[in-house]
N, C-alpha and C positions, 0 to 999 in steps of 0.2 A: 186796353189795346196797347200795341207795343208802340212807344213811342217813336222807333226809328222805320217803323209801315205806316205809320199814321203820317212820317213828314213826304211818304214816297206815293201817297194815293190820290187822286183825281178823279176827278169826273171821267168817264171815259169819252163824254160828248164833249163837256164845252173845255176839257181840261183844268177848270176850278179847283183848287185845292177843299181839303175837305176837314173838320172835325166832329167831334162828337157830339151828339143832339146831347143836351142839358136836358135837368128833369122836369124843365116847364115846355119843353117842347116834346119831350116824349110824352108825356101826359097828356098835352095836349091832342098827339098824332093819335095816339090807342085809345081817345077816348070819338075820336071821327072813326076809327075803324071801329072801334063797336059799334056805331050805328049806320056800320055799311055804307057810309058816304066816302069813300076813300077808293080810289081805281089808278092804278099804275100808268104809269107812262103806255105802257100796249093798249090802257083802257082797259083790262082785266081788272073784278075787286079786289085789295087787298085782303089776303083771308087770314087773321090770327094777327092776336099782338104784337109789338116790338119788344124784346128783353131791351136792345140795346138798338142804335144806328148812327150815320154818318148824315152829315149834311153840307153842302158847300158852303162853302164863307159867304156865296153874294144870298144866300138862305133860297134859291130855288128849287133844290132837289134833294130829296133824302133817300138814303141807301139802306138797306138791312144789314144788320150784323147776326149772322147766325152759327152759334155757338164759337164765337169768339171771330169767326170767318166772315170776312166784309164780303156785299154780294154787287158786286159792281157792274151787272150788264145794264146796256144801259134802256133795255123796256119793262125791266125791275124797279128806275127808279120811280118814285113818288114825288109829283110836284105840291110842291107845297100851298103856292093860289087856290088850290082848291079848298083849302082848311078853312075855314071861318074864322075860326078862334084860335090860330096860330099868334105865339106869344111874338111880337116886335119885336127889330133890334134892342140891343141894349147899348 
């Protein structure tokens, strides 16, 4: 993703800045969405993997990236507390 949209994107809610979920967090996100535990902020399931996504720095909320396009409304996003086995800070 482009470096100079990625220092201009926010949460649309809390206005958190945001980067790119790592592979121990995407892993971990699309391995809760295979097993149908994973529901959007609207409460709808999430349906289908993440190639790629965004997440805010304080690690609340992750956003879809699809085909290269951030998807930032915000009952798209995905809270993260719900995951189990979401990887900690580092």
């Amino acid at each position: 993703m482009d470096k100079r949209l990625l220092d201009i994107l926010c949460c649309p809610v809390s206005k958190t800045p945001v980067r790119p979920l790592n592979a121990s967090e995407l892993t971990a996100l699309n391995r809760a969405i295979d097993g149908g535990d994973v529901l959007s902020i609207s409460g709808s399931a999430v349906q289908g993997r993440l190639a790629e996504g965004l997440i805010t720095v304080d690690r609340k909320v992750v956003y879809r990236v699809e085909d290269g396009i951030p998807v930032m409304l915000p009952e798209e996003g995905i809270g993260t507390t719900q995951l189990t086995d979401f990887p900690s800070a580092a």
